[in-house]
C-alpha positions as a Markdown table, in Angstrom:
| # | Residue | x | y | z |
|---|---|---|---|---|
| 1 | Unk | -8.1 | -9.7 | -2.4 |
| 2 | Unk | -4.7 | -9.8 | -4.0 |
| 3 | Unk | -3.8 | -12.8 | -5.2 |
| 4 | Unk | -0.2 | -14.6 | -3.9 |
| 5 | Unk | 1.5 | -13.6 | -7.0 |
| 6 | Unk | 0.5 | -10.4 | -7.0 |
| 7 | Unk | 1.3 | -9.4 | -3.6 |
| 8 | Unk | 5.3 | -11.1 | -4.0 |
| 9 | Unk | 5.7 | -9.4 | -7.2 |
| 10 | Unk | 5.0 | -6.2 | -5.3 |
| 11 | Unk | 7.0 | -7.3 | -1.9 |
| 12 | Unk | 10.0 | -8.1 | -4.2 |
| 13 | Unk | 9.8 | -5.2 | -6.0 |
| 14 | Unk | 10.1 | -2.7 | -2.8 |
| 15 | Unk | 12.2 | -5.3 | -0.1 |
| 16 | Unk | 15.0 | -3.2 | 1.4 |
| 17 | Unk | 16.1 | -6.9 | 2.0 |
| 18 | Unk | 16.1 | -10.5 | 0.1 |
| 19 | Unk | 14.3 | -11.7 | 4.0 |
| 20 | Unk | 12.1 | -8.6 | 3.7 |
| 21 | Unk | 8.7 | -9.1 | 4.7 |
| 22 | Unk | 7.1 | -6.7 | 7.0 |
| 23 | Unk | 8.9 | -3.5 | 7.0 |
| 24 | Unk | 6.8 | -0.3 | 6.4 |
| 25 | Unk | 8.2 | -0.1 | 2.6 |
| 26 | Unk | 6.5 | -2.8 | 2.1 |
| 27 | Unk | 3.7 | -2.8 | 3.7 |
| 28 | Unk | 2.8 | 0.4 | 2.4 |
| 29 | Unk | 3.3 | -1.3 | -1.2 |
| 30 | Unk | 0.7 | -4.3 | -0.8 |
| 31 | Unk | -1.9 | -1.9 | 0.9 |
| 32 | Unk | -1.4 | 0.7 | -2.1 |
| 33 | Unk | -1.8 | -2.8 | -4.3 |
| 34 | Unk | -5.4 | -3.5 | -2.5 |
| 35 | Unk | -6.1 | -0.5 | -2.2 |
| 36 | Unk | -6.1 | -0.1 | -6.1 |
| 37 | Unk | -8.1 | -3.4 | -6.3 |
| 38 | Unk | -10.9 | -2.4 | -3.8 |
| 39 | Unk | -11.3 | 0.8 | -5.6 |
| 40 | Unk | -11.4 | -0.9 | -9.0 |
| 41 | Unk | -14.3 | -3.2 | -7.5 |
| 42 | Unk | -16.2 | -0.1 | -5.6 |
| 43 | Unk | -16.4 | 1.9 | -9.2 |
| 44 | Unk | -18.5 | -1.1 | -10.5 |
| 45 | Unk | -20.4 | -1.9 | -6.9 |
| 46 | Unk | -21.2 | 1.9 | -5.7 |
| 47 | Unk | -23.5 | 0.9 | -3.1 |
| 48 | Unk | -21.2 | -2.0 | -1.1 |
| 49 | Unk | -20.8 | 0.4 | 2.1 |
| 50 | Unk | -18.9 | -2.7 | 3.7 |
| 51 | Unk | -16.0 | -2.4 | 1.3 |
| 52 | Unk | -15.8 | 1.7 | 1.4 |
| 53 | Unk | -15.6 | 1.6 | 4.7 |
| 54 | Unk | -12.5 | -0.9 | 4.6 |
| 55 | Unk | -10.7 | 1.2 | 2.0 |
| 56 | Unk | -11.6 | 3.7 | 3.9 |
| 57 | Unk | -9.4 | 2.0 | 7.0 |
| 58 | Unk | -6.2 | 0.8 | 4.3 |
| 59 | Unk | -5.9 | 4.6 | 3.5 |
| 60 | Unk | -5.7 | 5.4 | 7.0 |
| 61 | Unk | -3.0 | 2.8 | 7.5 |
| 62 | Unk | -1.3 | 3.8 | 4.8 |
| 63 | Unk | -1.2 | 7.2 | 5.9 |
| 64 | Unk | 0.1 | 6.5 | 8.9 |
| 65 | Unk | 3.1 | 4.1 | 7.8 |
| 66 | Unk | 3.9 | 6.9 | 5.5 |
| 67 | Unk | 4.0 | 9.0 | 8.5 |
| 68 | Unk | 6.6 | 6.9 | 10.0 |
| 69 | Unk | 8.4 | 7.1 | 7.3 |
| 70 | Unk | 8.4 | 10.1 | 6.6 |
| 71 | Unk | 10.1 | 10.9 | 10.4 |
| 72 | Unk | 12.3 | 7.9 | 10.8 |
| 73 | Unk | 13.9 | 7.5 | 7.0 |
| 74 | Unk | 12.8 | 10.6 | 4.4 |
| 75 | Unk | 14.9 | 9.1 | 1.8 |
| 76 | Unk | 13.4 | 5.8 | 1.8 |
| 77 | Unk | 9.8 | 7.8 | 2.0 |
| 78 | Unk | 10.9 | 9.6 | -0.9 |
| 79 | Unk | 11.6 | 6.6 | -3.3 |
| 80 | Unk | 8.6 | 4.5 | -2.1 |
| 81 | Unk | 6.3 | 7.7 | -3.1 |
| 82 | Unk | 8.3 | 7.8 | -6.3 |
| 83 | Unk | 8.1 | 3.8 | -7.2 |
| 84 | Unk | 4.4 | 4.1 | -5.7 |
| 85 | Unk | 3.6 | 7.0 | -7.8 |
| 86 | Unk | 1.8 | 8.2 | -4.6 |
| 87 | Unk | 1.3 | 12.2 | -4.4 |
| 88 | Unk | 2.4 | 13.5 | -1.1 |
């Protein structure tokens, strides 16, 4: 869990605008956020198969908001990775 500071740090740090909420930049930024948690919390707790197979779900979505995009804005896909520091 991210806490509320954390996750509008993150959202104001990626918003394409002051209102900006939802859009996939951002989504893709709080999801890369837990994603770094959960992983964090699964190198200490190797055996919680409940929380692998949620990461396991949050990469998936995060693939597939990349995805989107990727196809609809390639610029804006390109400075998310970069900010991100996300390998393509």
């Amino acid at each position: 869990m991210i806490s509320t500071r954390t996750k509008a740090k993150v959202i104001k740090e990626v918003q394409v605008h002051d209102k900006d909420t939802g859009s996939a930049d951002v989504q893709v930024a709080v999801i890369s956020k837990r994603i770094e948690e959960l992983t964090s919390h699964l190198k200490g707790h190797p055996k919680d198969n409940h929380s692998r197979r949620g990461l396991i779900g949050m990469v998936s979505k995060r693939r597939k908001l990349l995805s989107y995009l990727m196809t609809n804005s390639p610029k804006r896909h390109g400075s998310l990775v970069k900010k991100l520091g996300l390998k393509k």
